[in-house]
C-alpha positions in Angstrom: 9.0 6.9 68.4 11.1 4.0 70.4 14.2 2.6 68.7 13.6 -0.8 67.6 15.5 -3.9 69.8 18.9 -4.5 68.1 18.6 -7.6 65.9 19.8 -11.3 67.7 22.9 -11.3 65.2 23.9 -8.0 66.3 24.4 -9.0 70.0 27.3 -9.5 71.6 27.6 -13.2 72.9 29.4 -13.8 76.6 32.9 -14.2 76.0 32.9 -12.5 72.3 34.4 -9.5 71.7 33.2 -8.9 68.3 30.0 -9.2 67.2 29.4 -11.1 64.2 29.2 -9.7 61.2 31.5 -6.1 62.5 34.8 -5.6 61.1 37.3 -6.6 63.7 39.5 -4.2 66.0 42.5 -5.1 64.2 40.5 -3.9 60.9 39.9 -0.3 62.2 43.6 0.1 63.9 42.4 -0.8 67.5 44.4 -3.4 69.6 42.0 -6.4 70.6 42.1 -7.5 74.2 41.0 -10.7 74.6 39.3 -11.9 77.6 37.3 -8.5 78.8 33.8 -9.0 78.2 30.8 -10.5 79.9 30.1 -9.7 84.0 32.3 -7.8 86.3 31.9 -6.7 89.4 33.2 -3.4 90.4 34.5 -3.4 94.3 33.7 -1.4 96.9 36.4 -1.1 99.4 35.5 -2.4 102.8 36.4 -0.6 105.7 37.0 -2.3 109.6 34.7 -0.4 112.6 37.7 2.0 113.0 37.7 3.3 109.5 40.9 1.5 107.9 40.8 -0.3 104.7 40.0 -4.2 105.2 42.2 -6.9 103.6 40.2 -9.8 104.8 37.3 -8.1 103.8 38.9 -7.7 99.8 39.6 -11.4 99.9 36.5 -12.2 100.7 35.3 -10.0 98.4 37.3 -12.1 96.0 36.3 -15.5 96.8 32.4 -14.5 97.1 32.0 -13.0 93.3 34.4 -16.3 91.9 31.6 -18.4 93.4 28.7 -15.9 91.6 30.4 -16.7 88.4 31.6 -13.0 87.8 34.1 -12.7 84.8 36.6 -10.4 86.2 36.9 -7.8 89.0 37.6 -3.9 89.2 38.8 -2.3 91.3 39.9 1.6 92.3 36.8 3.0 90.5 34.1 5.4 91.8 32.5 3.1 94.0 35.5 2.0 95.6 35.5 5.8 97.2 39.0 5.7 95.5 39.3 9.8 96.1 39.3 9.1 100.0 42.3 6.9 99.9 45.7 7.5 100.3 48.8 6.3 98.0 49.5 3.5 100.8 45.6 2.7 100.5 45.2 2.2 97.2 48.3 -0.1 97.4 46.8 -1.7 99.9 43.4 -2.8 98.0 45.8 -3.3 95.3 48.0 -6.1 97.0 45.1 -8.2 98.7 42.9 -8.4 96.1 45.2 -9.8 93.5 47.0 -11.8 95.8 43.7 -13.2 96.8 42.3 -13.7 92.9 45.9 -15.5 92.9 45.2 -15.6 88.7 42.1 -17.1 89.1 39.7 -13.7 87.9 41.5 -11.2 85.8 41.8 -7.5 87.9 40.9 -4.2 86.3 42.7 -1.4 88.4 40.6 2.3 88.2 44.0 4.6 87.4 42.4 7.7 86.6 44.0 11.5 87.8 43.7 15.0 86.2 47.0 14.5 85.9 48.6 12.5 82.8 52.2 11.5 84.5 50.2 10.8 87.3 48.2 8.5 85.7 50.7 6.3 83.5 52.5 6.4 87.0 49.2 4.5 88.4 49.1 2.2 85.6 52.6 0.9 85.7 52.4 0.6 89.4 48.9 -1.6 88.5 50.9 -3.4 85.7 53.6 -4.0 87.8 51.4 -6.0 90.4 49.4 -7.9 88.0 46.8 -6.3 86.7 45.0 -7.5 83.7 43.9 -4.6 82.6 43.7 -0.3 83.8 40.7 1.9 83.5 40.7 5.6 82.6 38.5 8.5 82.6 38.7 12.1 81.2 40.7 14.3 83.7 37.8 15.6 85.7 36.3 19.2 84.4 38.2 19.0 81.4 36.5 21.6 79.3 38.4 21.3 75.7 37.5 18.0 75.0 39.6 18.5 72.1 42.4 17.8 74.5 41.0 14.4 74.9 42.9 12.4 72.5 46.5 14.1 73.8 45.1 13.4 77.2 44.9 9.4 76.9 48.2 9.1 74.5 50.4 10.8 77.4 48.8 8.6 80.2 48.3 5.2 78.4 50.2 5.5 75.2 52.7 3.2 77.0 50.6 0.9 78.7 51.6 -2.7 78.5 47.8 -3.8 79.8 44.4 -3.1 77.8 43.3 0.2 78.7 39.6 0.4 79.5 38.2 4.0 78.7 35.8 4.9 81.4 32.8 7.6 80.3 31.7 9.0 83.4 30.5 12.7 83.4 28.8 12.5 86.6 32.3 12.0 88.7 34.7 14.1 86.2 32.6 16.6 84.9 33.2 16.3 81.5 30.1 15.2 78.9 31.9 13.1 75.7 30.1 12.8 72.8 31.3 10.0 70.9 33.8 11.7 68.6 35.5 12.5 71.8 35.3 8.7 73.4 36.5 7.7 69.8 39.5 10.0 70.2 40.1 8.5 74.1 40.2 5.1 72.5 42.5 6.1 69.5 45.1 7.7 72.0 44.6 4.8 74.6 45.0 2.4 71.5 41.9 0.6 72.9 39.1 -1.3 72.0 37.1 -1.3 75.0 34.6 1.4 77.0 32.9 1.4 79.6 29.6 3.8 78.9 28.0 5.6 81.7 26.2 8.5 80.2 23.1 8.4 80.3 20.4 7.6 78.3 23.6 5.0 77.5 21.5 2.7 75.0 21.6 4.8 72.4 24.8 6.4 73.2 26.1 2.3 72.4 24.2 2.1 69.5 25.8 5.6 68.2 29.3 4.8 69.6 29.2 1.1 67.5 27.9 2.7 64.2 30.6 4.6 64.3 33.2 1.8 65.2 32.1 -2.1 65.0 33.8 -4.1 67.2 34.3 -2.2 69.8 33.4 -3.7 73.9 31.2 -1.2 75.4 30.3 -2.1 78.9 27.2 -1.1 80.6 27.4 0.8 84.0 25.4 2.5 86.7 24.5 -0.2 88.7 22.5 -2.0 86.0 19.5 0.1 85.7 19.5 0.1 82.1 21.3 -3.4 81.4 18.7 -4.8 79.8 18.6 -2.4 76.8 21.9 -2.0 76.9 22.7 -5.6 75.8 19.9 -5.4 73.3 22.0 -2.3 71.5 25.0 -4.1 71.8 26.9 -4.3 74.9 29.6 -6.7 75.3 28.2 -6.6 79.3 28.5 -5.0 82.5 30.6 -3.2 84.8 29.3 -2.7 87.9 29.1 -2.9 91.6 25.4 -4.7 91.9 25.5 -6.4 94.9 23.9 -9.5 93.4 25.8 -10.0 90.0 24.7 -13.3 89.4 21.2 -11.5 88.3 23.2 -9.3 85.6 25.2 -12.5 84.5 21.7 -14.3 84.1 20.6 -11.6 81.8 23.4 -11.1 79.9 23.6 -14.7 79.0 19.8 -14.6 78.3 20.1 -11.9 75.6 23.2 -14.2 74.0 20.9 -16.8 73.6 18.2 -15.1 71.7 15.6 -15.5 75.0 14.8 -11.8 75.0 11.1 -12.6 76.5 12.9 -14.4 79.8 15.4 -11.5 79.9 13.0 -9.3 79.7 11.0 -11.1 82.6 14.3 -11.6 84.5 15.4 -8.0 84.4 11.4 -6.3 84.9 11.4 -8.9 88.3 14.9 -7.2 89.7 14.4 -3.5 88.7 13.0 -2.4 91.9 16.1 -3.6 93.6 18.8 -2.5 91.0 17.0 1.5 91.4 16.6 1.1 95.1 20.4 0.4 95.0 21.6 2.6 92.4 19.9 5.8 94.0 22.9 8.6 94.1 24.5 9.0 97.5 22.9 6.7 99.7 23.5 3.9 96.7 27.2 2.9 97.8 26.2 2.8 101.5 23.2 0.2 100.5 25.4 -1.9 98.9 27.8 -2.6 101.1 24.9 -3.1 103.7 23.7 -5.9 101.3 27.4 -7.4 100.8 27.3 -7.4 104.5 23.9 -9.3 104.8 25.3 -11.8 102.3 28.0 -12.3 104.6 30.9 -11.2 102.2 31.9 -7.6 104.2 32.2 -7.7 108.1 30.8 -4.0 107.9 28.6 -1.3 105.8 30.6 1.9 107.0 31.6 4.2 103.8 33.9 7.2 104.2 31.1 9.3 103.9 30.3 12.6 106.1 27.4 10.5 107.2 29.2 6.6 107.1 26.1 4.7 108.0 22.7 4.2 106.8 19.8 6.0 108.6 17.5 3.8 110.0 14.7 4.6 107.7 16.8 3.8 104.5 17.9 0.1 105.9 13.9 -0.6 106.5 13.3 0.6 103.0 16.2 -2.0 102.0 14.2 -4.8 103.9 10.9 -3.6 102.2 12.2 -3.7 98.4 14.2 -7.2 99.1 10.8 -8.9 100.3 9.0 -7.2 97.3 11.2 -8.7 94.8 11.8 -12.1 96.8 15.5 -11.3 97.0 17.8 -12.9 100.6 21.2 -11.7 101.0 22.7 -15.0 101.6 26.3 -15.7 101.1 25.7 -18.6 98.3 25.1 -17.6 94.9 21.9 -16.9 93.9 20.0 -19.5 92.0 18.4 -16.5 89.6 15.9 -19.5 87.6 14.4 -21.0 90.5 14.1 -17.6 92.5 11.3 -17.3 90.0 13.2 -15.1 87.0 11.4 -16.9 84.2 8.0 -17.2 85.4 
């Protein structure tokens, strides 16, 4: 038997950290963070034909998902390949793309290490540049989850940023049910999550029964944003390569138009799987960003940096099917024919 839709006055509207009707973060204990909520774009991290990290390409980066009316910008996370880059790199990636957001989008920085010194090294260094925020994850193949809450106090008990708790067992190995996530968030003295476990709609609606008032973000390229917003996310975190889509949908489900979301998200889904596939995924959005003019190349650090030629005429085939062009102006998600 399928879980009923949340109720309208249980959503989360754009720009609301609490939803109404939840006791407040500052009721249960938890610091509230204004400001982080609604539709963020997780960066990839452009690369030049050579191999080396792009600072043009960041900016650009920058400038292109301010004019798709994204509400904030991370950075350092999975899909910025943030294991192949060096200290200098990731201060690097750091440097241009605040300095190109100049204030203008806040900047999530990805700070996570198996290592707990490590890590509250990261996010001071973050903090330090400007960061609005730092986002965490379980040190990878953790196995006491126990250890969890000790974990997050010795990395981000200090932090002078909102910490955003990252649940991501497919990169660190490490499944947490919610007692555990509830634990990251007590010892991070945070409010905010971003959930990517899947199935992750119920895992919301479990995480906010347990705490109201909590942000969750939705992950993993989107393929479940939809019901994600119906149980309750705040929004999205992710690296979809056309964000004004998710920022369409999310403002949909605010306003109580679940039949157009519905339509909206059902029209896209081909294109937010095709992109999210594992492995190949990263490499097809950069070719995307690339098409849309935003990235002067697809190339990951990958053993295999390019696409094969079978997978970029698969891309072309999906994009006609759903009507999508990679075109450097933001898409206009209504008259692409979203609501018909």
């Amino acid at each position: 038997m399928h879980d009923s839709p949340a109720p309208l006055n249980q959503l989360t509207p754009p720009n609301q950290l609490t939803p109404p009707n939840q006791p407040t973060p500052q009721d249960s204990g938890i610091a509230h963070h204004a400001g982080l909520s609604g539709t963020w774009f997780v960066s990839p991290t452009p690369f030049t034909a050579a191999g080396a990290v792009d600072p043009a390409g960041l900016a650009e980066i920058v400038e292109a998902t301010a004019d798709w009316g994204v509400d904030g910008i991370t950075v350092l996370g999975v899909m910025g390949e943030v294991t192949a880059l060096s200290d200098d790199e990731r201060d690097l990636v750091l440097r241009a793309v605040l300095a190109a957001a100049q204030g203008r989008l806040p900047i999530a920085v990805g700070c996570s290490s198996p290592s707990a010194p490590l890590t509250a090294q990261r996010i001071a260094r973050a903090q330090q540049l400007g960061a609005a925020a730092v986002m965490v994850s379980a040190p990878t193949l953790l196995r006491d989850t126990d250890q969890i809450r000790g974990f997050f106090t010795a990395a981000c008990g200090s932090a002078g940023v909102p910490v955003i708790v990252q649940d991501e067992p497919a990169a660190t190995g490490v499944p947490m049910p919610v007692s555990a996530l509830l634990a990251a968030l007590d010892g991070s003295a945070s409010s905010i999550v971003k959930l990517e476990d899947p199935p992750t709609p119920p895992k919301i609606s479990r995480l906010l029964s347990e705490r109201g008032g909590l942000t969750v973000f939705g992950g993993l390229g989107g393929v479940s944003a939809y019901a994600e917003l119906r149980r309750g996310a705040s929004g999205t975190m992710t690296g979809f390569a056309f964000p004004e889509i998710l920022r369409a949908l999310r403002i949909a489900v605010a306003n109580g138009e679940h039949a157009h979301a519905a339509a909206l998200f059902d029209r896209y889904l081909p294109y937010l799987s095709f992109e999210g596939q594992p492995v190949v995924g990263l490499g097809i959005r950069k070719e995307v960003l690339r098409r849309r003019g935003v990235i002067a190349h697809a190339r990951t650090r990958a053993l295999r940096p390019n696409l094969e030629e079978i997978t970029l005429a698969e891309l072309d085939d999906v994009l006609d099917r759903v009507g999508l062009k990679p075109e450097r102006p933001a898409l206009s998600v209504a008259s692409a024919g979203a609501w018909a």
